[in-house]
C-alpha positions in Angstrom: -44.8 -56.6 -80.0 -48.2 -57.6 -79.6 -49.2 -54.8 -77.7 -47.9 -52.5 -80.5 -49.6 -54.1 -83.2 -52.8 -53.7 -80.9 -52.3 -50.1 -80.3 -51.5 -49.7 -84.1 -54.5 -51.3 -85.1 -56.8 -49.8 -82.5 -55.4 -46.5 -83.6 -56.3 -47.6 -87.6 -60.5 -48.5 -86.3 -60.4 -45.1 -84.6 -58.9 -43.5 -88.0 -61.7 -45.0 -89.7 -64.3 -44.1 -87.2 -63.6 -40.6 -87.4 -63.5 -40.7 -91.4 -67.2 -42.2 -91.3 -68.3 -39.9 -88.6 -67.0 -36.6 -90.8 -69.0 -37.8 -94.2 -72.0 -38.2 -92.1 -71.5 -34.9 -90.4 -70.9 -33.7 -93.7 -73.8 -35.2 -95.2 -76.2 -33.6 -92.3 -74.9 -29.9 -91.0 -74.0 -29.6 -95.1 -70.7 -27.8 -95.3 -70.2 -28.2 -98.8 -67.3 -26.8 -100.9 -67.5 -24.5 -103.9 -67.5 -27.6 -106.4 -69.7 -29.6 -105.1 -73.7 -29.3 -104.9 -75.8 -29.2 -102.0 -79.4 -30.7 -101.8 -81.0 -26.9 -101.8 -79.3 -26.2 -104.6 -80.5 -29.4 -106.8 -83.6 -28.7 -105.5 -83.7 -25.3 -106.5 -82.1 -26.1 -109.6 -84.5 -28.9 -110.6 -87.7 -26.5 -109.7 -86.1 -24.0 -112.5 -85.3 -26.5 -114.8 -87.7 -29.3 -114.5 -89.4 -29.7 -117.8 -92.8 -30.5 -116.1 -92.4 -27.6 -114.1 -91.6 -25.0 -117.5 -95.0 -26.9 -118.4 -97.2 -26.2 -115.2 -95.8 -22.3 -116.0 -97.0 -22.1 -119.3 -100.6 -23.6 -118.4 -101.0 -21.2 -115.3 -100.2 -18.2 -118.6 -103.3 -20.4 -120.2 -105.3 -20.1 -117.4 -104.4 -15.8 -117.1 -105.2 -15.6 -120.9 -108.7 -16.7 -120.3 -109.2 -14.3 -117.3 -108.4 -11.7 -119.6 -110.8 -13.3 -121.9 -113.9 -13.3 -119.3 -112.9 -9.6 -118.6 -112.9 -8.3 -121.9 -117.0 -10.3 -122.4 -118.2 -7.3 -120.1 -116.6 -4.7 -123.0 -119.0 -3.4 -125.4 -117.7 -4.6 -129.2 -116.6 -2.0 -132.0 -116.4 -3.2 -135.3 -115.9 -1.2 -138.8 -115.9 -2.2 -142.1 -115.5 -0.6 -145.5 -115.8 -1.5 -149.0 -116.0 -1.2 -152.6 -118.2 -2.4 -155.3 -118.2 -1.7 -159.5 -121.5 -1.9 -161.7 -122.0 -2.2 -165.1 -124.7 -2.7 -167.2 -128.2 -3.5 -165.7 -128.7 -1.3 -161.8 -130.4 0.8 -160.0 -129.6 3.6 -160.0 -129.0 5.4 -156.2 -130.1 8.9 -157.5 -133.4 8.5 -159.1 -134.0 4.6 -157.7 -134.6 3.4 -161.0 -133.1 1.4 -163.4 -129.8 2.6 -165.5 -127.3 0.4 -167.8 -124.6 3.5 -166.6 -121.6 2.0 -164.6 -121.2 3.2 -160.9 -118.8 2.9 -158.6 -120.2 2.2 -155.4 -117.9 2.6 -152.0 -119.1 2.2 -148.2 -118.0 2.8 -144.7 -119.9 1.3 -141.6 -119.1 1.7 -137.5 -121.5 -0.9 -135.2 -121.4 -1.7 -131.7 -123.2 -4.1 -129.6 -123.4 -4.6 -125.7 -125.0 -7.2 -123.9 -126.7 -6.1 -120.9 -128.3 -9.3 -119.4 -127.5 -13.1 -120.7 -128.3 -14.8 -117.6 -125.1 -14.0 -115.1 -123.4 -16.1 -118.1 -120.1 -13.4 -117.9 -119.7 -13.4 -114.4 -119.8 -17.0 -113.7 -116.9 -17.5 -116.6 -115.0 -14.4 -114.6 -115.3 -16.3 -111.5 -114.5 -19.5 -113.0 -111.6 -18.0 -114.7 -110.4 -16.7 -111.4 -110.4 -19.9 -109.7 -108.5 -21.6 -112.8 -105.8 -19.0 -112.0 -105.7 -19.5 -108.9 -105.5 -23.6 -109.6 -103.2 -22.7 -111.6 -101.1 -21.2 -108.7 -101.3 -23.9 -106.8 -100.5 -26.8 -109.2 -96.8 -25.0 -110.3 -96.5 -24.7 -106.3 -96.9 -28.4 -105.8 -95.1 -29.4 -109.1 -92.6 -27.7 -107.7 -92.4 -29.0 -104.4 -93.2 -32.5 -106.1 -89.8 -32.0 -108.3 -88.1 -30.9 -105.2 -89.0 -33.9 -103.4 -88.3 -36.2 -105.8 -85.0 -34.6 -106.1 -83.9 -34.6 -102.4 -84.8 -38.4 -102.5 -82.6 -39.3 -105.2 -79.8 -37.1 -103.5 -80.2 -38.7 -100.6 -79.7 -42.2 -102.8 -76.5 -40.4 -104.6 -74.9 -39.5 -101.4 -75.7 -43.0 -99.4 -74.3 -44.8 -102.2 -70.8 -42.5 -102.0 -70.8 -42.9 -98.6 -71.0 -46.7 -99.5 -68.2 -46.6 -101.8 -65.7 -44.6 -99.2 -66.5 -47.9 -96.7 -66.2 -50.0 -99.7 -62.5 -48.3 -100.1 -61.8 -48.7 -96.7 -63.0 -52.1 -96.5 -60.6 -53.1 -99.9 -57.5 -51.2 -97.7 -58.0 -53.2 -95.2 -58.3 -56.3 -96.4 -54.9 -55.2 -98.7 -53.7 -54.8 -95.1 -54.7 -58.0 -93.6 -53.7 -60.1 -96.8 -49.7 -58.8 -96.0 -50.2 -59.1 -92.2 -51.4 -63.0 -92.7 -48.4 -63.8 -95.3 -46.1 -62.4 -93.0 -47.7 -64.6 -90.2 -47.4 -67.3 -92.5 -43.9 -67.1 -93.1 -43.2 -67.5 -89.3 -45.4 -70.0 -88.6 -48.4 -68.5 -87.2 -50.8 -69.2 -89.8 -51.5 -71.6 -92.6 -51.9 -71.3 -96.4 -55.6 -71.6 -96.0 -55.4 -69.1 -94.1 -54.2 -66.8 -96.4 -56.1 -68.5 -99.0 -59.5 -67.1 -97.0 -58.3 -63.7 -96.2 -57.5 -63.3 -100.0 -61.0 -64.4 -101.1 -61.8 -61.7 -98.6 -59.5 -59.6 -100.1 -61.4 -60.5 -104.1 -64.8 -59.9 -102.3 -63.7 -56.4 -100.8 -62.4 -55.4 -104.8 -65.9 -56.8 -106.0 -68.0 -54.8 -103.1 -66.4 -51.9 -104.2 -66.8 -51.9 -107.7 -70.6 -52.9 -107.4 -70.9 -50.0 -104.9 -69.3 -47.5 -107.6 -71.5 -48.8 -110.1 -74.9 -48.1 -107.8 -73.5 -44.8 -107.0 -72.9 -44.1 -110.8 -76.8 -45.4 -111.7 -78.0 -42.8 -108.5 -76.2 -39.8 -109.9 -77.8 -40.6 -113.3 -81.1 -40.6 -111.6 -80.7 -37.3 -109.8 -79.0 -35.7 -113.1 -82.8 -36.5 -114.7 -84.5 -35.8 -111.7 -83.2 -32.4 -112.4 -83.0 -32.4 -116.0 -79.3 -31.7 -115.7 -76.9 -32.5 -118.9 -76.2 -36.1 -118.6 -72.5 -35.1 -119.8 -71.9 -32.7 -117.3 -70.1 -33.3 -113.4 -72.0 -33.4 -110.6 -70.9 -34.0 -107.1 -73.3 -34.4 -104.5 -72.3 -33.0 -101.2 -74.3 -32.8 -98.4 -78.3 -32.2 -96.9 -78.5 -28.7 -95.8 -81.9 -29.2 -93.0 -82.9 -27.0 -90.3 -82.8 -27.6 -86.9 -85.2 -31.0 -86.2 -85.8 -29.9 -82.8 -88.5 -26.9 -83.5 -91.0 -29.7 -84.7 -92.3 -31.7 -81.9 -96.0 -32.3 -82.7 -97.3 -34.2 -85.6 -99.6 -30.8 -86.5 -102.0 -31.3 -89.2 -101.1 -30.4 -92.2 -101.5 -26.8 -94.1 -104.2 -26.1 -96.6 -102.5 -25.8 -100.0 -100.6 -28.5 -99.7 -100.0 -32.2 -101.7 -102.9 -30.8 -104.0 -105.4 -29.9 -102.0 -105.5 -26.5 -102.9 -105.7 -27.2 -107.0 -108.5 -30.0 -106.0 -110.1 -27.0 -103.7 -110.2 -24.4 -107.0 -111.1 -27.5 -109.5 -113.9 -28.0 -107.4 -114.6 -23.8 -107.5 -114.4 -23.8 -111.4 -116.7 -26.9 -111.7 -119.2 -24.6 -109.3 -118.8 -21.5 -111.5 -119.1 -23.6 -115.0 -122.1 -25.5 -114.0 -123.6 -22.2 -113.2 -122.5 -20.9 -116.9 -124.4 -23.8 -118.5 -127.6 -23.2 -116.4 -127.2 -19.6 -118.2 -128.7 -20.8 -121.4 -131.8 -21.2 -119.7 -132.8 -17.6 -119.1 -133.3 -15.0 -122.1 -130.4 -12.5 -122.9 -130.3 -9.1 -123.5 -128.2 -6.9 -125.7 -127.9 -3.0 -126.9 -126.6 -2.3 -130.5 -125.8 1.2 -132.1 -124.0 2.4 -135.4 -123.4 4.7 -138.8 -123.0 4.0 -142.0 -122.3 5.9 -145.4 -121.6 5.3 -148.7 -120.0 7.4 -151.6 -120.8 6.5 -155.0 -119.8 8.0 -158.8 -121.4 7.0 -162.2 -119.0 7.0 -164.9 -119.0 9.6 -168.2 -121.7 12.1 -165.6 -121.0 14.6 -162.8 -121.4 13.2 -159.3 -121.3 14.9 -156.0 -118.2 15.5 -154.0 -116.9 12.9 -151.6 -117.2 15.0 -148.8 -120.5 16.2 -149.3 -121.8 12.6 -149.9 -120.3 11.1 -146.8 -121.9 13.5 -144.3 -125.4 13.5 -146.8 -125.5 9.7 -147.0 -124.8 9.3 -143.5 -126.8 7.1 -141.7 -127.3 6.1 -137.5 -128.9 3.2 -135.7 -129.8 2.3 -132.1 -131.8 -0.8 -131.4 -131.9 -3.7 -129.0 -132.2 -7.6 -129.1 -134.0 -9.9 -126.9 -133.4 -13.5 -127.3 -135.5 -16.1 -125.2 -134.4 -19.7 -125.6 -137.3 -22.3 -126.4 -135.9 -25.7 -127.6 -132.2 -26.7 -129.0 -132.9 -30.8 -129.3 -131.8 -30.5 -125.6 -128.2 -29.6 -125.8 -128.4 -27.1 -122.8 -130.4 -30.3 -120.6 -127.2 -32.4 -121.4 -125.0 -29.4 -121.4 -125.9 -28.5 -117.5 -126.3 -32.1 -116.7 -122.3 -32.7 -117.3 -121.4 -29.4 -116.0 -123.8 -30.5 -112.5 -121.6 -34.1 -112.7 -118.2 -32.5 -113.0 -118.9 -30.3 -110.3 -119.6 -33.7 -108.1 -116.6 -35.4 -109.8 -114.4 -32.5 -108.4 -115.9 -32.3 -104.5 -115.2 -36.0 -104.7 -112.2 -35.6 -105.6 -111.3 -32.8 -102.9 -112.9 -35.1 -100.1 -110.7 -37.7 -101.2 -107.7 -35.4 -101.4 -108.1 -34.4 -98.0 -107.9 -37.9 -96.4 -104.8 -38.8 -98.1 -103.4 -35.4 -97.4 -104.1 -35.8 -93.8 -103.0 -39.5 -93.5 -99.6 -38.9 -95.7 -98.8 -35.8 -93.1 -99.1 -38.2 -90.1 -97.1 -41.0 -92.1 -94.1 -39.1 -92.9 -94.1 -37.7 -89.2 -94.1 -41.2 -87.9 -91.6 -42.5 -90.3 -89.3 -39.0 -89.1 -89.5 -40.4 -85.3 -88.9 -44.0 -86.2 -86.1 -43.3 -88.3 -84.6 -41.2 -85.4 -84.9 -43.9 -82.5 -82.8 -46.1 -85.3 -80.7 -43.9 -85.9 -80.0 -43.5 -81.6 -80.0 -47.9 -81.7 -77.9 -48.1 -84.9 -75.4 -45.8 -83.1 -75.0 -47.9 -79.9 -74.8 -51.1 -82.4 -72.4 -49.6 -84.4 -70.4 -49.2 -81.0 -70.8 -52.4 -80.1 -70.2 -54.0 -83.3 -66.8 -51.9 -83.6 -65.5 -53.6 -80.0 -66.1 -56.9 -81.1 -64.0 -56.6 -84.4 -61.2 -54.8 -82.3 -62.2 -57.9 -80.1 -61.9 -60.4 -82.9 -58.8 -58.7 -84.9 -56.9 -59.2 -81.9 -57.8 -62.9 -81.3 -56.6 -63.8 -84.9 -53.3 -62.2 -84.6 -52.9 -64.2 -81.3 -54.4 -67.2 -82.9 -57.3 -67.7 -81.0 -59.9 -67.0 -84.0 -60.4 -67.8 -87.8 -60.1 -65.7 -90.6 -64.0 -66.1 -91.3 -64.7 -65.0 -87.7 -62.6 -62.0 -88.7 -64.8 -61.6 -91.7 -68.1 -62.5 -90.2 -67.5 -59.3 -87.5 -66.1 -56.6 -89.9 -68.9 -57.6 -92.5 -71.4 -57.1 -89.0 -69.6 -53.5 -88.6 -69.8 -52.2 -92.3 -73.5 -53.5 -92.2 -74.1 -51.5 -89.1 -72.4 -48.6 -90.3 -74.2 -48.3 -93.7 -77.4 -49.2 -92.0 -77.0 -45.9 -89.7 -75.9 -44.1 -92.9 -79.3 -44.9 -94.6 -81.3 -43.8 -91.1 -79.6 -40.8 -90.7 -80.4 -40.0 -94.7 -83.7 -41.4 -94.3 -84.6 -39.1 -91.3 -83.4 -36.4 -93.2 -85.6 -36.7 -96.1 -88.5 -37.6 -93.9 -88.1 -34.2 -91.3 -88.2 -32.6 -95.2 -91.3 -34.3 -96.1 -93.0 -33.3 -92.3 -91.5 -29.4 -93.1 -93.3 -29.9 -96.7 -96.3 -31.0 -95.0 -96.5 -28.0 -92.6 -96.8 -25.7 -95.4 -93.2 -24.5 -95.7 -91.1 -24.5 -99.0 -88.1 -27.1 -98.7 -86.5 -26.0 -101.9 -85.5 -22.1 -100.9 -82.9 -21.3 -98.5 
């Protein structure tokens, strides 16, 4: 008899064994079902629905606008204008240049253009710093993205440890249901007392409250992730699995890609700041510009013949070519403070990029560090879990033959769920990290 309920019970661990080794195999090779989301597909999800994201797109549109800008300053500028004018009483009068107190009716048409040829390279340093702002523009919706990605694979990775925690919080509340009959049957027959049953229902009560806490963490996760990826609140989602390539191919902490964690906006920043300090020191120099046009007018005093239209548009017609030279003397000093910002900003930003390449490099060796630490726990949690699951098989025996206590029973499966959500979190956590070390390396985590 007792060798059956042994066997049966040794078959139940192994049952539950192989349950928690499918959701973590599910959780890491990712072989998710058609209702159910994977981590690429929140990612990828949250980088096209991210609000902050749809915010970085529209500043890089910003950022193209004023290219176009600085390209159209090197276009000459066309401007025409027409218009009409009444006198009466006291004018001159356009014919004879004298005086009348004859109404006219006076209407002109004008065509200008101006070009500047030299204002100091003031155009081309805007075009260049326009053309790094693009570019910076670039590269902060690439890390935004890859920041929202990130962010999002982290609170998957809390969603799906905190279901995994709830499916050993079931199990743990089935068997304590199982126990709880098992010791009342005992009881009956002699083989254990009523405080004994008394403990393995207050194990039984702690079990029911483990789980709902448990379903109540893993409720406040999927909220996170939902807002993580600005997905309706309303809506289902199921969190599935961690699709990640194989960990194997990466097996030197390599330094870390340009264009990565910011560098690559800090790098441009610090271009524009170049090209704009430049700009200011522009004012300094004289400029140069080219101006041409034609003008006309047509006019008709009242109660008298006049000319034609036609004939007075081609006999009034008028043409001008001249140029401007502007040399700057003193403006209360605005261009001295002007360039002295510009020259500071400039400084600001290669501080900046100096300081965003040290954390860039240390981050890149911290999350490859954390990846091989969280991999030898994951290889010690494994054996412990082992070990832990032979002394409850151990110490379940022993209380069905009377040789242990109900709270020995309890202290060793409370050891063994410990274990097993401990390796849980390590095998998520060395997921996210090989991620972050992928990231790190220049490659895009969020695309399949």
């Amino acid at each position: 008899m007792k060798s059956d309920n042994f066997a049966t019970q040794n078959e139940t661990i192994m049952k539950r064994q192989k349950a928690i080794l499918f959701i973590i195999c599910h959780l890491v090779y990712g072989t998710a079902g058609a209702q159910d989301w994977t981590a690429r597909q929140c990612m990828q999800y949250a980088v096209e629905h991210n609000h902050v994201v749809k915010r970085a797109e529209l500043e890089l549109d910003n950022y193209k606008a004023a290219k176009v800008t600085a390209v159209g300053s090197f276009l000459p500028s066309v401007s025409g204008s027409t218009g009409v004018q009444y006198n009466f009483g006291r004018a001159i009068d356009p014919e004879t240049n004298g005086y009348t107190d004859v109404s006219t009716f006076y209407n002109g048409y004008s065509l200008s253009a101006s070009l500047p040829v030299f204002d100091g390279f003031n155009r081309l340093n805007a075009l260049k710093a326009a053309k790094a702002s693009v570019l910076m523009g670039h590269n902060a919706l690439r890390e935004q993205q890859d920041q929202t990605a990130l962010a999002t694979l982290q609170a998957f990775a809390n969603a799906a440890y905190y279901e995994g925690m709830v499916r050993m919080a079931e199990e743990k509340v089935e068997e304590a249901t199982l126990l709880l009959k098992q010791t009342q049957v005992m009881e009956e027959v002699g083989r254990k007392s009523a405080a004994d049953v008394a403990q393995v229902e207050s194990q039984k009560a702690e079990a029911d409250y483990e789980l709902t806490r448990q379903q109540n963490l893993y409720a406040s996760a999927l909220l996170e992730l939902k807002k993580e990826m600005a997905f309706p609140i309303n809506d289902s989602l199921t969190p599935n699995s961690i699709p990640i390539r194989e960990e194997g191919r990466i097996t030197t902490p390599l330094s870390s890609r340009k264009g990565v964690g910011g560098e690559a906006v800090a790098y441009y920043q610090m271009q524009a700041s170049k090209y704009e300090w430049r700009q200011a020191r522009a004012a300094l120099l004289p400029s140069l510009s080219l101006s041409a046009g034609l003008s006309t007018t047509y006019y008709k005093t009242l109660h008298s013949q006049t000319s034609s239209f036609s004939s007075q548009f081609k006999n009034n017609m008028g043409e001008y070519v001249g140029a401007t030279l502007s040399i700057p003397v003193f403006n209360r000093l605005q261009t001295v403070t002007k360039i002295r910002r510009a020259k500071n900003n400039y400084r600001i930003a290669c501080e900046a990029y100096e300081q965003k390449q040290i954390e860039l490099e240390k981050l890149s060796r911290e999350a490859w560090q954390d990846w091989q630490g969280f991999l030898k726990q994951m290889a010690q949690m494994e054996k412990k879990v082992e070990a832990d699951s032979l002394a409850y098989q151990l110490t379940r025996r022993q209380y069905e033959e009377g040789l242990s206590t109900a709270i020995d029973l309890h202290t060793t499966s409370t050891q063994l769920l410990q274990s097993r959500a401990t390796l849980l979190q390590c095998q998520l956590m060395a997921m996210v990290k090989h991620e972050l070390v992928r990231y790190y390396q220049g490659e895009t985590i969020w695309t399949e």
